[in-house]
MIKE-921510 format. One line per field, with one value per residue (C-alpha): residue in one letter; chain; x, y, z. Coordinates in Angstrom, 2 decimals. Example, Ala and Ser with C-alpha at 12.3 -4.5 7.8 and 13.67 -1.06 7.14 Angstrom:
! MIKE-921510
aa [A/S]
ch [A/A]
u [12.30/13.67]
v [-4.50/-1.06]
w [7.80/7.14]
***
This chain:
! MIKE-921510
aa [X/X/X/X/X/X/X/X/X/X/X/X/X/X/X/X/X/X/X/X/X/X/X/X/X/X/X/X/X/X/X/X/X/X/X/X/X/X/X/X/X/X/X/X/X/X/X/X/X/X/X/X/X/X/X/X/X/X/X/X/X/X/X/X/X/X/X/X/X/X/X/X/X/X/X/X/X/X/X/X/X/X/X/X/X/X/X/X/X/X/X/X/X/X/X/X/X/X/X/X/X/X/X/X/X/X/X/X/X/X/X/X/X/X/X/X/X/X/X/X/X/X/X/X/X/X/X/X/X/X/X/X/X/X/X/X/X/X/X/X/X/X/X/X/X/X/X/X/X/X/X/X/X/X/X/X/X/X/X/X/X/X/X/X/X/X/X/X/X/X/X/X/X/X/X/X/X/X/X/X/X/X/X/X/X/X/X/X/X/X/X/X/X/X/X/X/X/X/X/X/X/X/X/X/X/X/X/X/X/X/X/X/X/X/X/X/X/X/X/X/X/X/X/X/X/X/X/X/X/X/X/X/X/X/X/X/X/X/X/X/X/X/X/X/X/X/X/X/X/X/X/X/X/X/X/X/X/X/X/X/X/X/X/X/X/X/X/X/X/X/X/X/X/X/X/X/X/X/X/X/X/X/X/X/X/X/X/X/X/X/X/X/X/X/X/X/X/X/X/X/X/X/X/X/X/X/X/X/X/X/X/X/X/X/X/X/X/X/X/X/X/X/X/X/X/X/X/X/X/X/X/X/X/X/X/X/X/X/X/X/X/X/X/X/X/X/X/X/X/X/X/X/X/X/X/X/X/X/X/X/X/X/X/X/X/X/X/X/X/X/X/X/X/X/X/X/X/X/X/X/X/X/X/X/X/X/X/X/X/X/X/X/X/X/X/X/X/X/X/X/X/X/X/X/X/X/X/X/X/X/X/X/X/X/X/X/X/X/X/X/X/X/X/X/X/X/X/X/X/X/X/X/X/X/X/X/X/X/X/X/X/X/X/X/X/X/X/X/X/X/X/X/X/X/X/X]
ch [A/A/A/A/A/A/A/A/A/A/A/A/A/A/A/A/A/A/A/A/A/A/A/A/A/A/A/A/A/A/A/A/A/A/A/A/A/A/A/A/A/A/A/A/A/A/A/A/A/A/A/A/A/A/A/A/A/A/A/A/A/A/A/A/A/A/A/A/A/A/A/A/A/A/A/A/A/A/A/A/A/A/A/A/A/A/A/A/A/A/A/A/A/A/A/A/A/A/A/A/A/A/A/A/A/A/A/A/A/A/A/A/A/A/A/A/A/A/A/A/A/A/A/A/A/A/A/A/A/A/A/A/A/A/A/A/A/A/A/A/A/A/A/A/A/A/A/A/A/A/A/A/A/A/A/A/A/A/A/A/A/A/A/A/A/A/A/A/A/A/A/A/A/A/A/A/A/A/A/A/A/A/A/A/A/A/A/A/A/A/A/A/A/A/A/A/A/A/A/A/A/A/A/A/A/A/A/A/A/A/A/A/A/A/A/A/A/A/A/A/A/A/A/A/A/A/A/A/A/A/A/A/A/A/A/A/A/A/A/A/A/A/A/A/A/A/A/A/A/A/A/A/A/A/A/A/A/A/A/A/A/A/A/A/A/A/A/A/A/A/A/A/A/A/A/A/A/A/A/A/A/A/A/A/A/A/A/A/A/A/A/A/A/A/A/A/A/A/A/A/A/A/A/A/A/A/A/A/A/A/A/A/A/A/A/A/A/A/A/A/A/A/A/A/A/A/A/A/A/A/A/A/A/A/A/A/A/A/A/A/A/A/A/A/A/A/A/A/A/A/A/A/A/A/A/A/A/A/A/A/A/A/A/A/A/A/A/A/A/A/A/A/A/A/A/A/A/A/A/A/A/A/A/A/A/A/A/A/A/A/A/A/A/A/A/A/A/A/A/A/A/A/A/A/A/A/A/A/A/A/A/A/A/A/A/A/A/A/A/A/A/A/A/A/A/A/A/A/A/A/A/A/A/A/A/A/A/A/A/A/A/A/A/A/A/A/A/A/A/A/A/A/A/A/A/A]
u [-16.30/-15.82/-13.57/-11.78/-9.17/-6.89/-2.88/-4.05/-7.18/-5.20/-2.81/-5.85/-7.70/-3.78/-3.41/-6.77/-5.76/-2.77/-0.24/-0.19/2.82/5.01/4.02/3.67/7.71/8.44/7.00/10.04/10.67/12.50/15.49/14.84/18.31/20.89/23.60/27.29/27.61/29.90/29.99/27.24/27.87/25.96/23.50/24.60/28.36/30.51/32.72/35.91/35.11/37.81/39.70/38.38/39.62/38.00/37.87/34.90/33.56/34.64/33.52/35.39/34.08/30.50/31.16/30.98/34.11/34.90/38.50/40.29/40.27/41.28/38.65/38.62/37.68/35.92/35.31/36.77/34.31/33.77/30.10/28.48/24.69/23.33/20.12/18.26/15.13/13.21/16.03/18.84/17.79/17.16/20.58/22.50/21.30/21.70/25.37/26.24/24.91/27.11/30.28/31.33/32.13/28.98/28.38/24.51/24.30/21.06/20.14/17.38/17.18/15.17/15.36/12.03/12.16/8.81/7.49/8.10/9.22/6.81/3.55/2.98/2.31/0.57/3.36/1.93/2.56/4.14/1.59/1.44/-1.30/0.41/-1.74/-4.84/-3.25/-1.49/1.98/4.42/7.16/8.44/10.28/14.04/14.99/11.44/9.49/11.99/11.09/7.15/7.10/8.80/6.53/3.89/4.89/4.28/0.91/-0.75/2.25/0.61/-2.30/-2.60/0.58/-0.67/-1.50/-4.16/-3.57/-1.69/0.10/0.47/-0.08/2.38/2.86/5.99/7.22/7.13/8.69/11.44/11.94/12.61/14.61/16.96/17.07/17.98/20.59/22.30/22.14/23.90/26.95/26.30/28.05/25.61/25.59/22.64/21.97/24.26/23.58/25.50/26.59/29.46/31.15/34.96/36.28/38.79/39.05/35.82/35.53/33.57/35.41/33.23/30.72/31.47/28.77/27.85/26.37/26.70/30.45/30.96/32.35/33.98/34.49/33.25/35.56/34.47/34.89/31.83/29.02/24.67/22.87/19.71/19.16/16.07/16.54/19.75/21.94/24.96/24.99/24.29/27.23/29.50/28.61/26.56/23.91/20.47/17.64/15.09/11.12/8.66/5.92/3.26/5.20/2.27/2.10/0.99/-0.92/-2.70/-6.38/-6.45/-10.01/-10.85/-13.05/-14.82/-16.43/-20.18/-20.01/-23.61/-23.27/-20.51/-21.80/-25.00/-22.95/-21.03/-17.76/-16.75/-13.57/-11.57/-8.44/-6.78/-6.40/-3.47/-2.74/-4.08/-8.00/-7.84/-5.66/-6.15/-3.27/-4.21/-2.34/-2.32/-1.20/-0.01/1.49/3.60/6.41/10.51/11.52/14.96/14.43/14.18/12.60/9.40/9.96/9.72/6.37/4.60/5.82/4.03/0.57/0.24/0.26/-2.19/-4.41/-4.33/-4.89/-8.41/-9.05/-9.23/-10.73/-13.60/-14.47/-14.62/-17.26/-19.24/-21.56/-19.96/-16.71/-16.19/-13.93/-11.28/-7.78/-5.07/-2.23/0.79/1.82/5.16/8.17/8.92/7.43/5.74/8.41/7.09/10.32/13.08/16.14/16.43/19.66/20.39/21.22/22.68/19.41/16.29/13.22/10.11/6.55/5.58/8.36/6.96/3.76/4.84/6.39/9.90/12.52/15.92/19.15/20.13/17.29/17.46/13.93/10.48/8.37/4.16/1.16/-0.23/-3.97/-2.26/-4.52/-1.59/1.53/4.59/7.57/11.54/14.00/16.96/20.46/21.18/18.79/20.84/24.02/25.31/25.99/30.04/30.28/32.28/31.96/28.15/25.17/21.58/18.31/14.98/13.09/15.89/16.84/16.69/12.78/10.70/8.05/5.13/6.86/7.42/4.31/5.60/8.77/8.59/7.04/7.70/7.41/10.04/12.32/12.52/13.63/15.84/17.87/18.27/19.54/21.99/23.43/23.94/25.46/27.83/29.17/29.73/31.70/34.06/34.37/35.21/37.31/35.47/34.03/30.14/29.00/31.06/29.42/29.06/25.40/24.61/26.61/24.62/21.43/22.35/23.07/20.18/17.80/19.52/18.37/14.95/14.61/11.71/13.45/10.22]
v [16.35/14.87/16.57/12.74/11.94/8.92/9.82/7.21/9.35/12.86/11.45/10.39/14.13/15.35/12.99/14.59/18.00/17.20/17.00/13.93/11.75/14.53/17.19/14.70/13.98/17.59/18.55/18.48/20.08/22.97/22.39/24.55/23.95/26.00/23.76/25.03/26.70/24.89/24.57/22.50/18.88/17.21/14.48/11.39/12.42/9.09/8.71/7.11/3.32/3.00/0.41/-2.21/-5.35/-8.35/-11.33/-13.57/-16.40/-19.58/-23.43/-25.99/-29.72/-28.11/-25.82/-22.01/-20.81/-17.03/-15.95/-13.86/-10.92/-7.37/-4.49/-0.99/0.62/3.22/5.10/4.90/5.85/5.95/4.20/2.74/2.18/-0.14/-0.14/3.58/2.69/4.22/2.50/3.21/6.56/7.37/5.90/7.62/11.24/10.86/9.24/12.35/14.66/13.45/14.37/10.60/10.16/8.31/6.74/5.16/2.15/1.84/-0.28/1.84/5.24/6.62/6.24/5.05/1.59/0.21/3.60/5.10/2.68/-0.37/2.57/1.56/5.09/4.78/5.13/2.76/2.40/6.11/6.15/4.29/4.45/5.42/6.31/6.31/8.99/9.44/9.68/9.61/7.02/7.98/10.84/12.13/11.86/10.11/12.46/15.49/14.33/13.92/17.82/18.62/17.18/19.20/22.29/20.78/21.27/17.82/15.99/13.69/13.62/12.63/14.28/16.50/16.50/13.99/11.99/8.96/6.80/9.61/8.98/10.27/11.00/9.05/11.92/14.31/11.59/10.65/14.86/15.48/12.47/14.13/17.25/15.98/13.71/16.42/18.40/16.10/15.97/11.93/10.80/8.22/5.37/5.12/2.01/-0.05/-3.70/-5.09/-8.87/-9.81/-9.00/-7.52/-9.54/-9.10/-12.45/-11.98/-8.00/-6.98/-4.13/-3.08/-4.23/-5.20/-4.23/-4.19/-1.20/-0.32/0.62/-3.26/-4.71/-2.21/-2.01/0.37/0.17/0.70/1.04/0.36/-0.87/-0.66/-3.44/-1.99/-3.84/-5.37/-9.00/-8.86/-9.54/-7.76/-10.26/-13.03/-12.59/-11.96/-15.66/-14.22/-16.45/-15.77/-17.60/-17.07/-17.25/-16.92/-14.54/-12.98/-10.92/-8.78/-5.60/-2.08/-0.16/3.33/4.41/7.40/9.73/8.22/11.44/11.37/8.55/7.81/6.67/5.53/3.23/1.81/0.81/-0.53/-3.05/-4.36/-2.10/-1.24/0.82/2.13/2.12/3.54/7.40/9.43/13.19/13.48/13.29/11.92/9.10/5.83/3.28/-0.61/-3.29/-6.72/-9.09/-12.11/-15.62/-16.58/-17.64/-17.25/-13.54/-15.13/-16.86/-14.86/-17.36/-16.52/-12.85/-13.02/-15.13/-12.80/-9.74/-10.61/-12.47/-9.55/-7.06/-9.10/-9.47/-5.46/-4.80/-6.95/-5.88/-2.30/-2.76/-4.74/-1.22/0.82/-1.62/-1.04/1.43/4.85/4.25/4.68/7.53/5.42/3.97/2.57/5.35/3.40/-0.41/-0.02/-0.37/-2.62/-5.58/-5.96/-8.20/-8.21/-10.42/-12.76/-12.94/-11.75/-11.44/-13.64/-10.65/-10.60/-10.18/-11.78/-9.49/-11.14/-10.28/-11.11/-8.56/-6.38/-6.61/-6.19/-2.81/-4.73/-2.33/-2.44/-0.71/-0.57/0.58/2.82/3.07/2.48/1.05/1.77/0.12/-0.48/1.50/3.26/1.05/-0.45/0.77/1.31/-1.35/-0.69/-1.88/-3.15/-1.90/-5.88/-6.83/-4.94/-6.02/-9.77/-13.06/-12.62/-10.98/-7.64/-4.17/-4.77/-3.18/-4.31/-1.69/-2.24/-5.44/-7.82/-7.31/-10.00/-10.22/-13.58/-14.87/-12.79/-9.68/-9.42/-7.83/-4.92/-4.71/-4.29/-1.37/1.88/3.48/1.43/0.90/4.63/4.47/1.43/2.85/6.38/4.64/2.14/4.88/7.17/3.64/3.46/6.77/7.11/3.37/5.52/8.18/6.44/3.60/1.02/-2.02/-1.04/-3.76/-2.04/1.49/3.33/3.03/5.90/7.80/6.60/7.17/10.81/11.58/9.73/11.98/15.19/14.33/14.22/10.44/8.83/6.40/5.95]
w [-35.60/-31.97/-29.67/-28.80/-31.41/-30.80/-32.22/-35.40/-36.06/-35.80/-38.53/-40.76/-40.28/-41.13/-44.20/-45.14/-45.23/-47.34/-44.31/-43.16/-41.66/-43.45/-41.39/-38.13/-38.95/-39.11/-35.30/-33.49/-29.60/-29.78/-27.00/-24.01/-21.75/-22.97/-25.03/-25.17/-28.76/-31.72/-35.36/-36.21/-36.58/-40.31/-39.41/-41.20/-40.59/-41.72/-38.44/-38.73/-36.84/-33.89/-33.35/-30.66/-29.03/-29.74/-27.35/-28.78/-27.54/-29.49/-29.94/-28.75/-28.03/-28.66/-25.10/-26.40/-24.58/-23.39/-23.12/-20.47/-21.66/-19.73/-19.04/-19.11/-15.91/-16.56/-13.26/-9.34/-6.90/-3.41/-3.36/-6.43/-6.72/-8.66/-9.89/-10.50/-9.07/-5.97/-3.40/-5.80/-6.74/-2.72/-1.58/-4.49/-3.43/0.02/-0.50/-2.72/-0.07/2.69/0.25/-1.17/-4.62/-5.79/-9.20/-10.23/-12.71/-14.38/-16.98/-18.58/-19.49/-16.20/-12.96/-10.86/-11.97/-11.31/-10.07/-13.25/-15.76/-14.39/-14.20/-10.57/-9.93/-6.07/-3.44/-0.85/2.93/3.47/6.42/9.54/12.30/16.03/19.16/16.40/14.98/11.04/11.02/7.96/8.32/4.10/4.91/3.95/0.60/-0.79/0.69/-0.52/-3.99/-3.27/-1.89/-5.07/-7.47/-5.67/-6.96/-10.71/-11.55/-11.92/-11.09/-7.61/-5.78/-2.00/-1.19/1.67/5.62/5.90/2.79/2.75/-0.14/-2.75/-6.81/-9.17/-12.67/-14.15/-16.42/-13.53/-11.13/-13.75/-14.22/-11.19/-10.13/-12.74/-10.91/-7.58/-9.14/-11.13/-7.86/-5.86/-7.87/-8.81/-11.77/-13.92/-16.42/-17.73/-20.12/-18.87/-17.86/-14.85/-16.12/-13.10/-10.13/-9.36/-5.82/-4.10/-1.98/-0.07/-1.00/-3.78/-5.18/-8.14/-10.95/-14.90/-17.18/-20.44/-23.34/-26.63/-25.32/-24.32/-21.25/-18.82/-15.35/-11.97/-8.90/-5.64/-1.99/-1.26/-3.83/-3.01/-4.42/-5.70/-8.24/-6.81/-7.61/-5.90/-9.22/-7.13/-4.52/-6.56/-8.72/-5.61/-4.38/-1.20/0.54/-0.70/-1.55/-4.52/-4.83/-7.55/-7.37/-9.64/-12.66/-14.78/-17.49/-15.96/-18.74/-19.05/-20.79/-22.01/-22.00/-18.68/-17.89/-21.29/-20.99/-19.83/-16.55/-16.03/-19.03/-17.87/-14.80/-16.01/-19.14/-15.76/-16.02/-11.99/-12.50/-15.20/-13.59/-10.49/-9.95/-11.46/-11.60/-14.93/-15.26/-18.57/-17.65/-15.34/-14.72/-14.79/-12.49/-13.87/-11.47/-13.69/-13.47/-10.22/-12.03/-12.25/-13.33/-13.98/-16.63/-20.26/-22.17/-19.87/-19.14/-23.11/-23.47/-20.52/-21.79/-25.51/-23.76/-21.63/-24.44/-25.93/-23.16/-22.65/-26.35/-26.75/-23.07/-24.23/-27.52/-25.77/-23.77/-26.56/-27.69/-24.64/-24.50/-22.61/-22.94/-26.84/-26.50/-24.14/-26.03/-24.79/-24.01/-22.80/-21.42/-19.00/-20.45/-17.75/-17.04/-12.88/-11.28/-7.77/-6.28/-7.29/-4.80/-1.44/0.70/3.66/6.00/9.34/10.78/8.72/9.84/10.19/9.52/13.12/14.67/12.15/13.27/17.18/16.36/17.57/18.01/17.07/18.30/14.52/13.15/10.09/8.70/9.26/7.07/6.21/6.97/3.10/4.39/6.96/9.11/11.56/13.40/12.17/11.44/12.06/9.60/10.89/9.04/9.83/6.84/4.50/5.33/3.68/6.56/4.92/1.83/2.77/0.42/0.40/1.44/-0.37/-0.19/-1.30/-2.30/-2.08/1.52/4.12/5.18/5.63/3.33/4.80/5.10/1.05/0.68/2.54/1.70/-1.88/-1.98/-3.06/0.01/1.76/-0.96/-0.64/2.89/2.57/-0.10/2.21/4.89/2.75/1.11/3.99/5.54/2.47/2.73/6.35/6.25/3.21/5.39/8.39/6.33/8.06/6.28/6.15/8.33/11.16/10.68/14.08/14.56/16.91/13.63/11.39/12.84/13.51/9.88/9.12/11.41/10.45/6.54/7.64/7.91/10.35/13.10/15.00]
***
């Protein structure tokens, strides 16, 4: 029998020895965390439905029409983050940290976003070249979580003095994301879709969203926009502008170090994939179409062709000779939106100040050099922070950067940083009870280096 069984192969061998999908139904994880005890509760208990006000939509003169209708708020917070990916996730610890009241919306059931959720496992640009030597600009909270996953065996690679733009393993990254959530004391939605804006004349003062609960309301004093394509903003009516770019599928092989190498190479195959903790395993990137991640009709259409195009891609190496044993473990739940909106900031920062090493009195970050080949780049806190719109503060992707720069910015790495310093930002302006635009910077910046941040 060969030692490489694919998960449809194991249930055939388990159908042969009279088990089969009966036994595969009945493996179930034991739960490990410790779960308050109570009288046990009957699966397929009939609940009693509760009541729930209905405002639907209705036709009239062929317009569908929604009604006022009044929404529960469902939390008061200090600072709200929204969005649970790497800039999200990053600004909602450190907010919790400095002793705000902080609340995370995501709309999935992780946090990571495209680090996790979108399988782009490589955390580029942590590294910057200074004086020809290798310094670490990802530090504070993103690197807090990289020396964590260090002490999991197999959980990232390149995470050590030397190395640069460390690999991670999504179910070790979305672990321990948990952890350093549930020890900063932030309260969370998950699955919750954010669909409009509360304002306050020009103050946003929370989010509505939508679940399985319907629409409800957040309130806030102060609300991060890490939603990535700046849906936050948007809604609130600030100035932004929007740009297509490439939107592909990430997917994984599995038995990546079973295969014959040498035969590969010789029927024309370069590279399985890129490296991962896991020997077995290698993550694919698929650029994709340039095209408008706004619109659903063709998020739907690439999420289907690109599933396609991974299936046959994969079934045409296990026809070639070495790599038999390969199948195809995973494709993201997320599709690889790369950019959509960005923010028209205070202060737009441009790839050529970038490249100049320009410094900034209000700088809050610094971001990588993608091969760790150039020097380092400050961020200023004045491309987070909106032209007018007041109760705002935007990390990650979507913040105020030229056309050149977007390359950069969207990156892991400074997402990472971004959403430190914009949720340090939005706790010291609750603190203060200042509007966050009119943070004391020399405050900020303080807090920021006594977290462990990089200022250059």
């Amino acid at each position: 029998m060969k030692a490489n069984l694919t998960r449809r192969e194991l249930l055939r061998l388990l159908a042969g020895a009279g088990l089969g999908t009966a036994f595969a139904s009945r493996v179930v994880a034991d739960e490990i965390t410790a779960a308050p005890k109570s009288a046990p509760v009957p699966e397929s208990k009939l609940v009693p439905l509760a009541e729930r006000p209905r405002y639907p939509a209705t036709l009239v003169g062929g317009r569908v029409i929604q009604p006022e209708r009044p929404l529960k708020v469902v939390q008061e917070t200090d600072v709200l983050v929204v969005g649970g990916g790497p800039a999200g996730f990053a600004a909602a610890v450190a907010s919790a940290r400095i002793g705000v009241k902080t609340t995370l919306v995501e709309r999935y059931g992780y946090f990571g976003g495209q680090w996790t959720g979108g399988l782009v496992l490589v955390v580029i640009s942590s590294h910057a070249k200074e004086n020809g030597q290798l310094v670490k600009v990802l530090r504070g909270v993103g690197d807090e979580l990289l020396e964590r996953l260090t002490k999991i065996d197999s959980a990232v690679v390149n995470q050590a003095p030397g190395k640069f733009n460390p690999t991670t393993d999504p179910e070790a990254t979305k672990f321990m994301m948990d952890e350093m959530i549930r020890e900063a004391g932030v309260k969370v939605f998950l699955h919750c879709w954010v669909a409009d804006v509360v304002m306050d004349g020009s103050v946003l003062r929370g989010v509505v969203f939508e679940s399985k609960a319907g629409r409800q309301a957040i309130l806030a004093k102060v609300v991060v926009d890490a939603t990535g394509d700046g849906d936050v903003f948007a809604a609130a009516g600030a100035e932004h502008e929007q740009r297509l770019h490439a939107i592909g599928l990430v997917h994984r092989v599995g038995n990546a170090d079973r295969t014959d190498a040498a035969k590969l190479k010789a029927a024309g195959v370069k590279a399985l994939g890129s490296l991962e903790p896991l020997p077995s395993v290698k993550w694919v990137n698929l650029r994709g179409p340039s095209t408008d991640c706004l619109d659903v009709a063709e998020l739907t259409r690439l999420e289907m062709e690109h599933r396609r195009s991974i299936w046959q891609r994969v079934q045409q190496l296990r026809k070639t000779p070495g790599g038999e044993g390969l199948f195809l473990l995973q494709t993201a739940p997320q599709l690889g939106v790369r950019i959509s909106r960005l923010l028209a900031g205070t202060h737009q920062l441009t790839y050529a100040e970038a490249r100049e090493g320009r410094k900034f009195a209000d700088a809050v970050a610094v971001g990588g050099a993608q091969n760790a080949q150039h020097r380092g780049w400050p961020i200023p806190f004045g491309a987070m922070v909106p032209k007018k719109l007041e109760g705002l503060l935007a990390a990650g992707r979507c913040i105020c950067v030229d056309e050149k720069l977007i390359e950069d910015m969207r990156l892991i790495a400074s997402c990472l940083t971004t959403g430190h310093a914009a949720g340090t930002a939005a706790a010291l302006s609750v603190q203060t009870g200042c509007r966050p635009r009119e943070v004391e910077m020399a405050k900020l910046q303080k807090l920021l280096l006594g977290q462990g941040a990089y200022l250059g």
